[in-house]
N, C-alpha and C positions, 0 to 999 in steps of 0.2 A: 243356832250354832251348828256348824256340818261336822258332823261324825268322821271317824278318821279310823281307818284301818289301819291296826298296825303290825299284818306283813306287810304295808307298803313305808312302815318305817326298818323295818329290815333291808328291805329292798333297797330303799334309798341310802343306808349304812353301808351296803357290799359296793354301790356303786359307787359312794366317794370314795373305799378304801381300796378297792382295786378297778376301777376307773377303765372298767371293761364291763359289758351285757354278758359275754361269752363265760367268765370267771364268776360274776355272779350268778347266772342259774346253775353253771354246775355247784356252786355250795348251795345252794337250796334247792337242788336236785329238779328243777322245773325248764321249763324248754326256753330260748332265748323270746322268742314272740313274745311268752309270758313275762318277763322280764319289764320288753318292752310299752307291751301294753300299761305294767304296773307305773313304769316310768310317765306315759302319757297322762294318766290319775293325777299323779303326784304335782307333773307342769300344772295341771288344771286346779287341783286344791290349794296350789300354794300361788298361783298367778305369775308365775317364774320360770324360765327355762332349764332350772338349775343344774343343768349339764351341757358342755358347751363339746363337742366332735372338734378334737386336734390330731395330729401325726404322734402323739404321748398317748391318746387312748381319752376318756371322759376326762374333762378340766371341769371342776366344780364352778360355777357363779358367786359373787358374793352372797346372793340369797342363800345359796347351798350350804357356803362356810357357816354362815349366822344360824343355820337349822343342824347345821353336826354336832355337836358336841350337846348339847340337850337330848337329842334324841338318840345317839350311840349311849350317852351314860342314862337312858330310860333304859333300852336295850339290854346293859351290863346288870341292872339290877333286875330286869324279869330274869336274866340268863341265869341271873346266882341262884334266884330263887326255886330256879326249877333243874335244876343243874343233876340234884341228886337223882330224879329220875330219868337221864338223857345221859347217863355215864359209860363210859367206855372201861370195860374192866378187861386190861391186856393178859391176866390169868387165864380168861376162858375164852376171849373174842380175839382174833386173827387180825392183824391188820398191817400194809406195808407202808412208809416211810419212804420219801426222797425229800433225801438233805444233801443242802451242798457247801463242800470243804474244801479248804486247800489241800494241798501235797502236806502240808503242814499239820494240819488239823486230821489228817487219814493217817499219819504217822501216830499222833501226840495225843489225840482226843477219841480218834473212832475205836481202838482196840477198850479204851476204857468205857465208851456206850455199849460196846456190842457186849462186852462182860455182863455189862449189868443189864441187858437185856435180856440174855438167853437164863440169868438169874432172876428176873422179876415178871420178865413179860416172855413166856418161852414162843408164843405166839406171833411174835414182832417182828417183821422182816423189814432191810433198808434195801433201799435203792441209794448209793452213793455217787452224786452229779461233780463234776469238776466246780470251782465256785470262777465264775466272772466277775467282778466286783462290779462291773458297769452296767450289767444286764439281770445282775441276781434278782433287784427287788422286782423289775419288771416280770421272773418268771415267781416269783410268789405270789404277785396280783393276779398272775394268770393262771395259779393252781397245779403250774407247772413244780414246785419246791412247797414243799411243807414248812420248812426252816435252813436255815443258813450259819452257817460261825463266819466272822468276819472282823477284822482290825478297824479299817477305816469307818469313820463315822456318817453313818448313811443317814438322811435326814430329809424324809420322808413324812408326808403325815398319815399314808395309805400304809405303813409296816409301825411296828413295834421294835424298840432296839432295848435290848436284854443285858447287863451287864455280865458275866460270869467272872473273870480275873483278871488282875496285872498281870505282863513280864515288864523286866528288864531286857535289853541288849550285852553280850558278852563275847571277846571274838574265838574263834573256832581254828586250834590250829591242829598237827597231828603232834600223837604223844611223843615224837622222837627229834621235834624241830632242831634243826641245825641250831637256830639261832636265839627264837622266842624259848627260853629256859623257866622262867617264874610260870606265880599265878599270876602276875600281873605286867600288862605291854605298857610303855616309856609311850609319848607323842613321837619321839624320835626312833624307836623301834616300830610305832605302827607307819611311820613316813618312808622307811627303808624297807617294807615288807611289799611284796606283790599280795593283790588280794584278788578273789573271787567274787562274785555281787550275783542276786536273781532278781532276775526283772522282766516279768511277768504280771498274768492277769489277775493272781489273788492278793494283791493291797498291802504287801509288804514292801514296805519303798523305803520306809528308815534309813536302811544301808546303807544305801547307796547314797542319803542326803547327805549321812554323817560324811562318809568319804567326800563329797563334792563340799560340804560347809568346813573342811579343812586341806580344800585345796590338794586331792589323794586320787580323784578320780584317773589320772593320770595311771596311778599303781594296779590300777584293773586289767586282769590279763585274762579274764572270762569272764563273758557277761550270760548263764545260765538264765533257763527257765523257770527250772522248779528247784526248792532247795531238797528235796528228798535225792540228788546225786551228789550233794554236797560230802557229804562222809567218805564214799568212795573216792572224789576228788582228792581232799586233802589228806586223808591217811598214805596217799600215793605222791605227792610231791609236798612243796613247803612254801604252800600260800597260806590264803588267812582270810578266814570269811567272819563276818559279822552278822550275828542271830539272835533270836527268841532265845531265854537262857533256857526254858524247861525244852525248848526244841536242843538244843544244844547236850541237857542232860540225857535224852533219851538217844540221841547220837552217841555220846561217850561210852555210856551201856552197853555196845554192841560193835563200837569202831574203836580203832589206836588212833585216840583224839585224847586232845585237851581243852579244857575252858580256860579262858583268860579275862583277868578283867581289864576293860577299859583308861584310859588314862584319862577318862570325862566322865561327868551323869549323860547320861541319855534322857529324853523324858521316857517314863514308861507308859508301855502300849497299852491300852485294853482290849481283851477281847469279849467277843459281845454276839447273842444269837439275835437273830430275826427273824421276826414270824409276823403273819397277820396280827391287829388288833384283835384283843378277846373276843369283842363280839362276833369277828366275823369266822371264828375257827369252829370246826365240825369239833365232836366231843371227844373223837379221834387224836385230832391235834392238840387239843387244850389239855388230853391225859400227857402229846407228846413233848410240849415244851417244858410242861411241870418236871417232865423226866428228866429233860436235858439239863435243865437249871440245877434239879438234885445232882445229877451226876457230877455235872463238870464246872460247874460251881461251888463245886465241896472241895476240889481239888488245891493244896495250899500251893500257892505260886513263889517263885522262887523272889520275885520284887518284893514278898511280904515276910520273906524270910532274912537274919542275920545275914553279915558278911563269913565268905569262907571259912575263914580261920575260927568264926563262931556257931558254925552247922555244927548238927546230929552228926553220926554218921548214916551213912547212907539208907542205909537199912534200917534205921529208927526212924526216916522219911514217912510220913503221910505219903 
């Protein structure tokens, strides 16, 4: 029976989950040669290529797929087991962060990390990245991104996708509308309304489906990038945008805006972090996802809250 080393069952874990030499030795801190060399082992133990070189970076073989999932969940359970001694305690050890968010999420989500960081982890410095939805996970396999918030559903087997909360959808008018009077828009008033849309790279696209699956896109008379100029927008003339409700509350807070409800369900959106699979996070990162999960996962979302006329008041808010 051949003996088997198992940093080279590490090894072969970072290379299916981020499907690069270059990503995997910087998380096991070793030079890429060594990497490779491990990799050559690995073809030779197992009588397999099990990484095949494409324009995507390492594509696993079927041999590879059939050897993951045994050997990452060995992996998970030495990791738990020695975990206590390999901890990252953000009290006394220093360490920086790059996460990437929308305009959305540096409004609505980062003032509420960075609270609770300079309160639990006074040591903890971010680095905040624009988020690309189409490019993110590739820069997580490459070590570029520690973690991500993101709507759309990425679905990946080299990342982990985190649930944190619902929203609803709600539309966005100013406090003084000519026209939109209630809390609540008619189809025939949201059909007669000019609107504003963002259409951009961080994965909010609902919008503008909604307007196009009733025949509205027509009524678009700005098509933005980022919703973070939305509030200056419509506090200034008398369009009508459609948003994340809790992005929506935290605009009202601060602008001559109103929320309105919809004349439909929307379905609602989740939001959701991504991060490397467990095994392949430094103790750095496995302290940083847990954070983010406490944080912004405790957060009660407005989808899981009563209709208007059945809220707290504001101030009694979670």
């Amino acid at each position: 029976m051949r003996t088997f080393d198992l940093n080279l069952a590490r090894v072969f874990v970072l290379l299916y989950e981020t499907g690069s030499v270059t990503a995997t030795a910087d998380t096991l801190h070793v030079t890429q040669p060594t990497v490779s060399y491990s990799l050559a082992k690995l073809r030779r133990h197992f009588d397999d290529e099990l990484f095949r070189r494409t324009g995507r970076g390492l594509t696993p073989t079927a041999g590879a797929r059939r050897l993951y999932e045994p050997l990452q969940r060995a992996l998970a359970d030495i990791d738990g087991a020695v975990r206590q001694a390999d901890a990252f305690d953000p009290a006394t050890m220093p360490g920086r962060f790059t996460v990437a968010l929308s305009d959305l999420g540096e409004v609505t989500l980062l003032p509420r990390l960075l609270a609770a960081a300079r309160e639990r982890a006074p040591g903890v410095a971010f680095t905040i990245r624009p988020l690309d939805v189409d490019d993110a996970e590739s820069q997580l396999r490459r070590g570029d991104l520690d973690a991500f918030v993101a709507t759309p559903v990425l679905t990946s087997h080299r990342t982990e996708r985190i649930p944190l909360f619902q929203e609803r959808y709600v539309g966005m008018v100013a406090a003084d509308h000519p026209r939109v009077t209630g809390d609540r828009v008619t189809m025939e008033e949201l059909a007669a309304e000019h609107h504003t849309t963002v259409f951009g790279p961080s994965g909010h696209v609902a919008p503008r489906a909604v307007l196009a699956a009733h025949g509205l896109l027509d009524r678009v008379v700005v098509d933005a990038t980022r919703f973070s100029m939305l509030p200056y927008l419509l506090e200034q003339t008398d369009l009508m945008a459609i948003v994340p409700e809790f992005v929506g509350e935290v605009f009202t807070a601060s602008h001559r805006l109103r929320l309105v409800r919809l004349p439909f369900e929307t379905e609602p959106i989740e939001v959701a972090l991504y991060a490397r699979h467990a095994s392949s996070r430094s103790p750095a990162q496995r302290w940083l996802i847990r954070f983010m999960v406490e944080v912004l996962g405790e957060r009660v979302s407005p989808a899981q809250l009563p209709p208007y006329g059945a809220r707290q008041p504001a101030a009694d808010m979670p």
